[in-house]
N, C-alpha and C positions, 0 to 999 in steps of 0.2 A: 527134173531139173528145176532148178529152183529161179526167179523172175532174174535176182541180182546177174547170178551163173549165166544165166541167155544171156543178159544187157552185156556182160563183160567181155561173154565171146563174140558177141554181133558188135562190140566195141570196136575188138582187138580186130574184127574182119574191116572195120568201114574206113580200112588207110592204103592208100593204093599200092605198095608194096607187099603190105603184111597179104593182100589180098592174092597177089600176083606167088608169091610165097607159097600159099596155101593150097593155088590154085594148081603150080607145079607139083606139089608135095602130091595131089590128089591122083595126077597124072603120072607119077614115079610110083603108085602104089604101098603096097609095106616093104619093098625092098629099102627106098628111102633115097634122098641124095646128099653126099658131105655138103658141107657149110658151105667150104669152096667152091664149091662146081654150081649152089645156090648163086650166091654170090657173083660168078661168071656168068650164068645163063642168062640173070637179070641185071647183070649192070648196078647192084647194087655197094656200097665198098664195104666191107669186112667188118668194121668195127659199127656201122645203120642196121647193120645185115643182123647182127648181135644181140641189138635192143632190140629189134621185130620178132625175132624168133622166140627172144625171151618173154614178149607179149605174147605171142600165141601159146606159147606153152603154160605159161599161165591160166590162161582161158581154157587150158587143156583139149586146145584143137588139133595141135604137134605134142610129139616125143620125139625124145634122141636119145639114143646109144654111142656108145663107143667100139669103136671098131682101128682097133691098132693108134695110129696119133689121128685120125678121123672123130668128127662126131657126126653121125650120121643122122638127118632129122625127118621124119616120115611122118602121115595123119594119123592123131591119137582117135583109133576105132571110135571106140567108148565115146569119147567125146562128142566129136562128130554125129555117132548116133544118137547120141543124149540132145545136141541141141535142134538137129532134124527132129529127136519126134517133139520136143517141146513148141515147135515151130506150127506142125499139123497136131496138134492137140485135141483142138475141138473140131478138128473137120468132121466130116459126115454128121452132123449131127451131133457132136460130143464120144463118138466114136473112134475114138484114136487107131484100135487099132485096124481096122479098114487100110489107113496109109503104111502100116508097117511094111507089108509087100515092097511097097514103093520105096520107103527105106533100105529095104533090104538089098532090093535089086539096085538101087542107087552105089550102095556100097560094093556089091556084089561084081557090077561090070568095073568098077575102076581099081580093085580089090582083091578079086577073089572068092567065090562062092563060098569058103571055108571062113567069111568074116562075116556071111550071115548069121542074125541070131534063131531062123528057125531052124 
């Protein structure tokens, strides 16, 4: 991941919504939750709720699908794993992947074992 890529997604995380957002999404897994029911959980209104998600997805921290008139919006794997490992880069020593584990597993309990990359 590239320095801009992190800044933009460590942007799009450092607003207390977008945050709360991201933090349910993580907690919903890749099933996901519609816009609405986002939206009702947090107290956010529809049209705030809109521009956040459309920041995050930018950042490529969420995805949404469609599902019937739903758009359903869940943690973009990839991403998420992308800006985890750019985060423990140089841990160990310049040894990155040492924390992959810890990635892994990170993704793995909130996720899904089958969203590990080993």
């Amino acid at each position: 991941m590239e320095m801009e890529t992190a800044i933009d997604a460590l942007g799009a995380l450092a607003q207390e919504n977008r945050l709360k957002v991201f933090r349910l999404l993580v907690q919903a897994g890749p099933s996901g939750i519609a816009a609405g029911d986002i939206a009702r959980k947090l107290g956010i209104p529809h049209n705030t709720l809109s521009t956040h998600l459309a920041i995050l997805a930018r950042a490529k921290l969420i995805a949404s699908r469609k599902d019937a008139r739903s758009i359903i919006y869940a943690i973009d794997l990839d991403g998420t794993r992308a800006l985890l490992a750019f985060l423990v880069e140089d841990c160990c020593g310049g040894k990155p992947e040492a924390c992959a584990p810890l990635i892994d597993h990170a993704l793995a309990e909130c996720c899904g074992a089958e969203y590990c990359s080993s």
